[in-house]
C-alpha positions in Angstrom: 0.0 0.0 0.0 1.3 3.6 -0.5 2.5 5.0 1.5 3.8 8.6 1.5 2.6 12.2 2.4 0.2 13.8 0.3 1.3 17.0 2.0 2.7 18.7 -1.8 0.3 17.2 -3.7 -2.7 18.9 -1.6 -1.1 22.6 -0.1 -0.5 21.5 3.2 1.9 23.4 5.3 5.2 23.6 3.8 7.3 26.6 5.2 7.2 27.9 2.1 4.0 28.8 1.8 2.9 32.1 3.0 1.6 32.3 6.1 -2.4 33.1 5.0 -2.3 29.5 3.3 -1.2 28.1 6.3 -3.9 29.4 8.5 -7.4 28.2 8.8 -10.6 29.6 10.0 -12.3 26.7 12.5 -16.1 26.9 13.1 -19.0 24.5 15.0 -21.8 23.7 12.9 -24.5 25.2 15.9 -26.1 27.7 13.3 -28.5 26.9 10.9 -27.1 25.0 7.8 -27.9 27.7 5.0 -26.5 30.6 7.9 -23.3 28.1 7.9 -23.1 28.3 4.5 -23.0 31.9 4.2 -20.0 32.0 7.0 -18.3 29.5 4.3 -18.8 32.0 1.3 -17.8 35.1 3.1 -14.9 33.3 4.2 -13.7 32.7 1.0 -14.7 36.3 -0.1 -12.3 37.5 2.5 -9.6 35.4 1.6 -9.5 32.9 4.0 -7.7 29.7 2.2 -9.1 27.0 4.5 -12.2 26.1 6.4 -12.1 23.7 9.3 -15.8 22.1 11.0 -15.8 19.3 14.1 -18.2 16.6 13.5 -20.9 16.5 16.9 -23.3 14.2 17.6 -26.5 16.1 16.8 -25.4 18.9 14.5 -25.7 19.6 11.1 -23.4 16.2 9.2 -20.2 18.2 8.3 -19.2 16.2 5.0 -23.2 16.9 3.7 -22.6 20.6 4.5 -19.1 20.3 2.6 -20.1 18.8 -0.8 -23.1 21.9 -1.0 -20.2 24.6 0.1 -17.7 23.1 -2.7 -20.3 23.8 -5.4 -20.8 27.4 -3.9 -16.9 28.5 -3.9 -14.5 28.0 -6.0 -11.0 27.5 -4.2 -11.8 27.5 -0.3 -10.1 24.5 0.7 -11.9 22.2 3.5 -11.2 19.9 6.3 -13.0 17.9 9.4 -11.2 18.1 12.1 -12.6 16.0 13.1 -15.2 13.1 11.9 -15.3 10.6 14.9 -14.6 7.3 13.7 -16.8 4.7 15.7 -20.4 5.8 14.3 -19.3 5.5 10.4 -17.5 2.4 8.6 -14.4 3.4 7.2 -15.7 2.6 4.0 -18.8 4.4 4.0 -16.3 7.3 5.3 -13.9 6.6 1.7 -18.1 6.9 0.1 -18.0 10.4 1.1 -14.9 11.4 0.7 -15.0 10.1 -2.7 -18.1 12.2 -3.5 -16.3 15.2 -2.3 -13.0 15.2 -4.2 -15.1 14.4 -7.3 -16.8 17.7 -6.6 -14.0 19.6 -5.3 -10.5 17.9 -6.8 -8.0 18.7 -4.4 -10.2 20.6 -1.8 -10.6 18.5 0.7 -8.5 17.1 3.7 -10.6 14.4 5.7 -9.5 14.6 9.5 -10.8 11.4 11.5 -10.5 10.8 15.0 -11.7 8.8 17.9 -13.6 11.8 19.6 -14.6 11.7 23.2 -15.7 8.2 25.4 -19.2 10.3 27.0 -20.1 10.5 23.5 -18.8 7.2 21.3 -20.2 5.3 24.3 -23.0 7.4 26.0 -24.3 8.7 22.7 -24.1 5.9 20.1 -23.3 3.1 22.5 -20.1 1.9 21.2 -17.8 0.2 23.5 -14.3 2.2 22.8 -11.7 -0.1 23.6 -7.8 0.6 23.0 -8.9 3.4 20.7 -5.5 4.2 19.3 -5.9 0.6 17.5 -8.8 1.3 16.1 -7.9 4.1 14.8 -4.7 2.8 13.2 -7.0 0.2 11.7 -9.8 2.4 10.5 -6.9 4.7 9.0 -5.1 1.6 7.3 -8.6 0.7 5.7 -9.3 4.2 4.6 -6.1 4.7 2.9 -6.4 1.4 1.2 -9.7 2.6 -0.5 -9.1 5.4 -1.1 -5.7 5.8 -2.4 -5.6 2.1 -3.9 -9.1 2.1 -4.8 -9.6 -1.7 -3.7 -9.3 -3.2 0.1 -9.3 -6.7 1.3 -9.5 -6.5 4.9 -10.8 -9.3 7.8 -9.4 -6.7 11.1 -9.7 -6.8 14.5 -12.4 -4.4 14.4 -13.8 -3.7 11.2 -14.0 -6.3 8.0 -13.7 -4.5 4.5 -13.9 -5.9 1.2 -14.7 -3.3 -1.8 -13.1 -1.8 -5.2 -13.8 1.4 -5.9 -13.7 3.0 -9.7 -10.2 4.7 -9.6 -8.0 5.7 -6.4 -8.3 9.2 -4.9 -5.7 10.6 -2.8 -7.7 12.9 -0.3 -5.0 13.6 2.7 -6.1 11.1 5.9 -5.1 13.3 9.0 -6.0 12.4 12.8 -6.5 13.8 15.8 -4.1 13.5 18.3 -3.5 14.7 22.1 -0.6 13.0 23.8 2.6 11.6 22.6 0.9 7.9 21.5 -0.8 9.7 19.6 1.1 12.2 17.7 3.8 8.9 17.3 0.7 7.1 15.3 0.0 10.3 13.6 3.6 10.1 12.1 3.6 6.2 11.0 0.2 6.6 8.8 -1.1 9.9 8.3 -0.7 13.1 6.3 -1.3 15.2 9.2 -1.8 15.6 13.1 -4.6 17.9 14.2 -3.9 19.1 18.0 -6.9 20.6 19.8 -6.5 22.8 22.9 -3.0 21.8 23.4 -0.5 24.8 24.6 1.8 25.5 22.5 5.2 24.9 24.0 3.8 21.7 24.5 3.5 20.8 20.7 6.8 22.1 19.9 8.7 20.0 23.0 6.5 17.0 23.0 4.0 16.1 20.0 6.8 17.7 17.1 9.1 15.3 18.7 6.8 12.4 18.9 5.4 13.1 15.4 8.9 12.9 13.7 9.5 9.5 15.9 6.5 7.9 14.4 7.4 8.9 10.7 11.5 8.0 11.0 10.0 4.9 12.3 8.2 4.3 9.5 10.4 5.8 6.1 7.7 8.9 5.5 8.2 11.9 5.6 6.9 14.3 8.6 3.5 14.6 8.5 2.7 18.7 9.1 1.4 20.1 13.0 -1.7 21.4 13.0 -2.5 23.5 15.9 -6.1 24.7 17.3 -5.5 28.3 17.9 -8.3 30.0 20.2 -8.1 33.8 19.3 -9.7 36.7 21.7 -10.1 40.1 19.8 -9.6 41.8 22.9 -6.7 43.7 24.5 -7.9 43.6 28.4 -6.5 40.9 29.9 -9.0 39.9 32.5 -12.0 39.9 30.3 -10.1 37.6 28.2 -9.4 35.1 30.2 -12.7 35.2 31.5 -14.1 34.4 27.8 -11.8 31.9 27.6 -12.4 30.2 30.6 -16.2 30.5 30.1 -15.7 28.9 26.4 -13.0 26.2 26.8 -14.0 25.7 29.8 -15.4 22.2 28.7 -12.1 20.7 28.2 -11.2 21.1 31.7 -13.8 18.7 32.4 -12.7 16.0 29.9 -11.0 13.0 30.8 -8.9 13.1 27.4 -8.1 16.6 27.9 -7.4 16.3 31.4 -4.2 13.9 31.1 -2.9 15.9 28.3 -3.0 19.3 30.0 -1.3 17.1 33.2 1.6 16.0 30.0 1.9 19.7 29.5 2.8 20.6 33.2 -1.0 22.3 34.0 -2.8 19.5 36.2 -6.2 20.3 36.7 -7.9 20.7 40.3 -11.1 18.5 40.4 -13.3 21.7 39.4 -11.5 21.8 36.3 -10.6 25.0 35.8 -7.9 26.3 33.7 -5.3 28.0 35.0 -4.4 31.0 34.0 -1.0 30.1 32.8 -2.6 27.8 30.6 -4.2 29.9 29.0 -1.5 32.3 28.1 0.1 29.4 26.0 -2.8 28.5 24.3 -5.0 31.3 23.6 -3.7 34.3 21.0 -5.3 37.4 22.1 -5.3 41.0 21.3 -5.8 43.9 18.7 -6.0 42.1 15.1 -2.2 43.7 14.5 -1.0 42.0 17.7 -3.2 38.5 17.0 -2.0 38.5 13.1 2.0 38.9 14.5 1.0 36.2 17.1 -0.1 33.5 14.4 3.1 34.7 12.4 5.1 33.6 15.4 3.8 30.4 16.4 4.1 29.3 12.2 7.7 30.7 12.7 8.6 28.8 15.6 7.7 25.5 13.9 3.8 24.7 13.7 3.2 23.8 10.4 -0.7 24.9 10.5 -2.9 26.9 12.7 -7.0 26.3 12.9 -8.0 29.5 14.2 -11.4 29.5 16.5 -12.8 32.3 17.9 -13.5 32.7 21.9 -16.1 36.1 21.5 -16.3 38.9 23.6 -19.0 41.0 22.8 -20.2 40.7 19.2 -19.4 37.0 18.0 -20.8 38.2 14.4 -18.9 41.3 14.2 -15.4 39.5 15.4 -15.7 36.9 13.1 -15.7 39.2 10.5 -12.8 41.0 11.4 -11.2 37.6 12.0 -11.6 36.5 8.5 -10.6 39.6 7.1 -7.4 39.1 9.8 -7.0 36.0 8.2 -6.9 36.8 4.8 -4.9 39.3 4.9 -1.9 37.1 6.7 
């Protein structure tokens, strides 16, 4: 089976590039679908070169929403980060994405991921054991289909037998939190998306694992993506108070939990976040200072950023001026 990156033939973050193709805009589908849609054109109207949407339980399917928004731009680029992998067969999964990069060749960069145990098992009921398997597996399948167009596969947890009409080479990235993961990330995917992990941690720890798991395996270095919370706000202590009122979530995660412990910030049993924390994962500031920020972390060796923004005041109103931040990068 092939193999190697697909990071040239699909744009993904070289150092070359300039820094507004290396920087994504990130948003939840919570609105309305045609209201998500609009976000998606005015986006790409602003010049925004990539569009990121998390797959949850009960909102709006993100791969339906993508193959209506790739006949209504013409060169926004899109990717799930992520689309959990228990509640859809890896080759229903290579369905979609086949239907997508027929409609958009080259636009799309499928981000799959394990997602959260309250959900695989208290939503859909899936038992979600030694998830980091699975997720090799479901990966191994998915690449087989998609970039060999034909799979043969009797696995520990999924069996897959089908030939499609002609390989596609969509991009396979995973999520990934702790060092386990990020190694996996390096051995069989084209990318490693981080979410809510500070960012001296991704340089010192997941970078390191990443290139561990690739070496290991012959490939070449799968890019860093990093989830980026930006604050368009200069005062400090309203900040952090968004932030903390936002992300607060994560704090409450098991997953999330032991990775913020990895990155020196162990959480009391309230989980909340310190404020140290959040200084190295949230960019904050007047769109000059947030646009140098971004410009910083890309120069100090993230390959990617997804951009999400934490509102203050006006959510509609900073989301514009974040995607005209972002395309002007």
């Amino acid at each position: 089976m092939e193999q190697q990156s697909t990071v040239s033939a699909h744009g993904q973050g070289s150092a070359n590039q300039p820094a507004r193709e290396r920087v994504g805009l990130a948003l939840f589908g919570s609105a309305a679908v045609p209201h998500l849609l609009e976000r998606l054109r005015q986006a790409e109207q602003a010049g925004v070169c990539q569009f990121w949407m998390t797959q949850l339980p009960t909102l709006p399917d993100t791969l339906t929403l993508f193959a209506a928004a790739l006949v209504q731009t013409e060169r926004l680029r899109l990717g799930t980060a992520i689309v959990p992998t228990y509640p859809r067969h890896p080759l229903v999964m290579a369905q979609q994405a086949y239907t997508l990069e027929e409609l958009g060749p080259g636009r799309l960069r499928l981000g799959v991921g394990t997602s959260h145990r309250h959900s695989i098992e208290g939503v859909y009921g899936f038992s979600m054991v030694e998830p980091l398997e699975q997720l090799r597996e479901y990966v191994s399948i998915l690449r087989a289909a998609l970039w060999d167009g034909t799979v043969d596969v009797q696995g520990r947890f999924y069996t897959a037998r089908a030939t499609f009409s002609r390989p596609m080479r969509v991009p396979i990235l995973v999520s990934a939190l702790r060092s386990r993961a990020f190694r996996l990330a390096g051995e069989v995917a084209d990318g490693a998306i981080s979410w809510m992990c500070p960012h001296p941690y991704l340089l010192e720890k997941a970078r390191p694992a990443l290139v561990e798991g690739a070496t290991a395996r012959g490939r070449p270095v799968p890019p860093l993506l990093a989830h980026v919370p930006v604050v368009l706000g200069t005062d400090w202590r309203v900040v952090l108070e968004a932030a903390r009122s936002h992300l607060g979530f994560y704090g409450r995660a098991p997953f999330y939990r032991n990775m913020f412990a990895d990155a020196g910030y162990p959480l009391g049993a309230d989980g909340l976040l310190p404020e140290e924390l959040i200084r190295n994962l949230v960019v904050w500031g007047d769109e000059t200072t947030v646009a140098a920020r971004l410009r910083e972390l890309l120069a100090q060796g993230l390959d990617e950023l997804i951009v999400a923004l934490v509102p203050l005041a006006d959510d509609r109103r900073e989301l514009v001026q974040l995607m005209e931040l972002l395309g002007n990068l």
